[in-house]
VMD Tcl script that builds the backbone (N, CA, C; Angstrom):
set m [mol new atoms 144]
animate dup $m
set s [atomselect $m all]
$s set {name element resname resid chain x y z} {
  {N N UNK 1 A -1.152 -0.123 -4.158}
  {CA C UNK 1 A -2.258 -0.668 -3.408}
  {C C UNK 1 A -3.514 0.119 -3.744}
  {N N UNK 2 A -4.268 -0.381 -3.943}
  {CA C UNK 2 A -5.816 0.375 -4.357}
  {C C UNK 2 A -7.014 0.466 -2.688}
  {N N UNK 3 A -7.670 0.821 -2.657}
  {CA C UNK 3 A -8.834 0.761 -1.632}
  {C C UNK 3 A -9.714 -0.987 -1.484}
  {N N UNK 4 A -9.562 -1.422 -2.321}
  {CA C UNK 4 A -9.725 -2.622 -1.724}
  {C C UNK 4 A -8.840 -3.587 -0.992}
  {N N UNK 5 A -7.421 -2.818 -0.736}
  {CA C UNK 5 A -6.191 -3.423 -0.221}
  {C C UNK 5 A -5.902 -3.066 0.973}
  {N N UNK 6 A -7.203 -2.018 1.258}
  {CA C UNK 6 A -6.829 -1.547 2.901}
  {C C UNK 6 A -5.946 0.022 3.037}
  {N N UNK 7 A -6.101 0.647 1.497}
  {CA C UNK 7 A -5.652 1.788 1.570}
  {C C UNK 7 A -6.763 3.095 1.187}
  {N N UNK 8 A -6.857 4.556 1.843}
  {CA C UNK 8 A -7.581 5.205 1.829}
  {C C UNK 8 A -7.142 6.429 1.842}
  {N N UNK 9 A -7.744 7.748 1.123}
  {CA C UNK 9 A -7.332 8.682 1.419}
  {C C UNK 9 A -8.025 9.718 2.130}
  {N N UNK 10 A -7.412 10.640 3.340}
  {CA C UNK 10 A -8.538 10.995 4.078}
  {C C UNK 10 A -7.928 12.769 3.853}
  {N N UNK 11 A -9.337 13.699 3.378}
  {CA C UNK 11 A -9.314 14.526 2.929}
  {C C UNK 11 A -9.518 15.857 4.028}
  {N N UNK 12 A -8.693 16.572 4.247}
  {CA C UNK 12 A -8.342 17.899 4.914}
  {C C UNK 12 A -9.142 19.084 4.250}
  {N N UNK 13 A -9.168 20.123 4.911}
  {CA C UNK 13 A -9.616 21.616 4.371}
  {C C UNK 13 A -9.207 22.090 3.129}
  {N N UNK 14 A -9.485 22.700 2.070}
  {CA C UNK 14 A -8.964 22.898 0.781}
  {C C UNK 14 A -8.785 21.343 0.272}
  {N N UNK 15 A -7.633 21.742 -0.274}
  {CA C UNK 15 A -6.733 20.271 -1.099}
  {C C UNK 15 A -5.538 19.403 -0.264}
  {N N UNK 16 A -5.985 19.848 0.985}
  {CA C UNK 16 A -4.997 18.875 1.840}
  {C C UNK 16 A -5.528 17.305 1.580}
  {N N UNK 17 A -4.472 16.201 1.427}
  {CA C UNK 17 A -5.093 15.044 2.099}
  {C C UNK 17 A -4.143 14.072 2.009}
  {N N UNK 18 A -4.278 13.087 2.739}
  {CA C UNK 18 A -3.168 12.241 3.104}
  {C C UNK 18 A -3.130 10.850 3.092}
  {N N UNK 19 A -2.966 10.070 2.600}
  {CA C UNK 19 A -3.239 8.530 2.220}
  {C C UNK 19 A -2.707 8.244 3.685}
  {N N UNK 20 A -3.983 7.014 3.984}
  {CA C UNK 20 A -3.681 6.152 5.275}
  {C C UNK 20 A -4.106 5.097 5.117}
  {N N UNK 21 A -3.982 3.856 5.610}
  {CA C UNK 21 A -4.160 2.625 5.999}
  {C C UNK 21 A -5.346 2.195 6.883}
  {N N UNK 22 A -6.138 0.796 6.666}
  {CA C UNK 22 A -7.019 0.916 7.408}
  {C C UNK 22 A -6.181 -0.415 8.018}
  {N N UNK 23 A -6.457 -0.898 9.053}
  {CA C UNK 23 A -5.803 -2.523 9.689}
  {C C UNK 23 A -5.266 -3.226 8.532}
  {N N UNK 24 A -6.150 -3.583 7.782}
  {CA C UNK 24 A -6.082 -4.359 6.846}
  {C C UNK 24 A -5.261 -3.741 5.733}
  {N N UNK 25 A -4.873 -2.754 5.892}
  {CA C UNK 25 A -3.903 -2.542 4.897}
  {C C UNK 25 A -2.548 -2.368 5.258}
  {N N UNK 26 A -2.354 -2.116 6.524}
  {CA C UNK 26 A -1.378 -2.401 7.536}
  {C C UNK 26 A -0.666 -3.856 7.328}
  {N N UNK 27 A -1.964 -4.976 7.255}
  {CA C UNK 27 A -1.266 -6.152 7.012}
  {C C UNK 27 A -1.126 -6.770 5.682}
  {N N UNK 28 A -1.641 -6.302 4.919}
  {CA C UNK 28 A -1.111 -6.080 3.598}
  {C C UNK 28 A 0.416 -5.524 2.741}
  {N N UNK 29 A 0.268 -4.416 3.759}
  {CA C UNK 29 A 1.801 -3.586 3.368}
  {C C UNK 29 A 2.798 -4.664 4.177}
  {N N UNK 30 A 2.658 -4.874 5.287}
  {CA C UNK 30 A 3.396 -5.806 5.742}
  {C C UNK 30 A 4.075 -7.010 5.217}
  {N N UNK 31 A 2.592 -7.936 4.318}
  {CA C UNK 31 A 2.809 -8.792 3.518}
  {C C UNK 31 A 3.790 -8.824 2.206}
  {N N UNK 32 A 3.912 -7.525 1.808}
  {CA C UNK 32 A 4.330 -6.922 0.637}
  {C C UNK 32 A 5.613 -6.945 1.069}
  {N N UNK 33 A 5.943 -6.351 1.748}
  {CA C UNK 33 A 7.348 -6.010 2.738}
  {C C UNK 33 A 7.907 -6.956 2.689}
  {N N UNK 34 A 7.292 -8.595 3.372}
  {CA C UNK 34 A 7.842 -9.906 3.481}
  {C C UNK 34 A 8.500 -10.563 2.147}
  {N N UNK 35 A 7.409 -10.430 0.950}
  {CA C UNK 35 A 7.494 -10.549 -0.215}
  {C C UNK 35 A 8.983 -10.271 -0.688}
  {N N UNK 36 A 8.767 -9.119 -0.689}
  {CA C UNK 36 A 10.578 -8.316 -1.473}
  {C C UNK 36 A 11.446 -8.308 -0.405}
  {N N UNK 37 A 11.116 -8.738 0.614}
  {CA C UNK 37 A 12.595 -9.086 1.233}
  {C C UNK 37 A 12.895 -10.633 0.692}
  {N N UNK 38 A 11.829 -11.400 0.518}
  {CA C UNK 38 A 12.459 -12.900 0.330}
  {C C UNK 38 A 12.749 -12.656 -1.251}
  {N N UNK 39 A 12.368 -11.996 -2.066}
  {CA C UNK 39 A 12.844 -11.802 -3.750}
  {C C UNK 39 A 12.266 -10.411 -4.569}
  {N N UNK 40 A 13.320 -9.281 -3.718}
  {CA C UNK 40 A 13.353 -8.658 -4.377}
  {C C UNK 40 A 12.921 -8.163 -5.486}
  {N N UNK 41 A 13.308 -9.117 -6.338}
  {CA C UNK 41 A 12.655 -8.497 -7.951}
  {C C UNK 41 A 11.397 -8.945 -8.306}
  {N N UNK 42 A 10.233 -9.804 -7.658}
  {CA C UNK 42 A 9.390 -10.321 -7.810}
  {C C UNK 42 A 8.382 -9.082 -7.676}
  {N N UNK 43 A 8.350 -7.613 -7.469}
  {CA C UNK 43 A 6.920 -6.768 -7.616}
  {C C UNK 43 A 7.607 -6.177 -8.911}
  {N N UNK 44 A 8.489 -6.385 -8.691}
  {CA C UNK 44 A 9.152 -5.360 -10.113}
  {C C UNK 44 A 8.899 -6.219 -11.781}
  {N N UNK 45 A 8.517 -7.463 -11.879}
  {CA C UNK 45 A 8.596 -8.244 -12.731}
  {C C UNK 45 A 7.029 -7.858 -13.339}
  {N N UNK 46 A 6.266 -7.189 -12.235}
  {CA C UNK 46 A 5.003 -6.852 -13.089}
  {C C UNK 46 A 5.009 -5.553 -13.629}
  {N N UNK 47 A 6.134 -4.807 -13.767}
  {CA C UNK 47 A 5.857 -3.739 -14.581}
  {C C UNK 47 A 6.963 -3.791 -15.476}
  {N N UNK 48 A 7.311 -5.170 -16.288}
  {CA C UNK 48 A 8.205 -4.968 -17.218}
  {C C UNK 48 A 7.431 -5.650 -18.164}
}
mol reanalyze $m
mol bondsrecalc $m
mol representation Tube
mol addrep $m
């Protein structure tokens, strides 16, 4: 997922930082989720 998908990374003291979700990427990941439960191999077909 990239930052236009509703994903972000939010940066701590030093080199801490931690990828989070904004709403919209919440329902995105969700969507994704739905995806490979109904066919599995269908995210995997784009990296072959």
């Amino acid at each position: 997922m990239d930052t236009e998908d509703g994903i972000i990374w939010v940066y701590g003291i030093g080199d801490d930082q931690v990828m989070a979700f904004t709403d919209f990427g919440i329902e995105n990941l969700m969507e994704l989720i739905r995806m490979h439960k109904e066919d599995p191999e269908l995210l995997t077909r784009w990296n072959r």
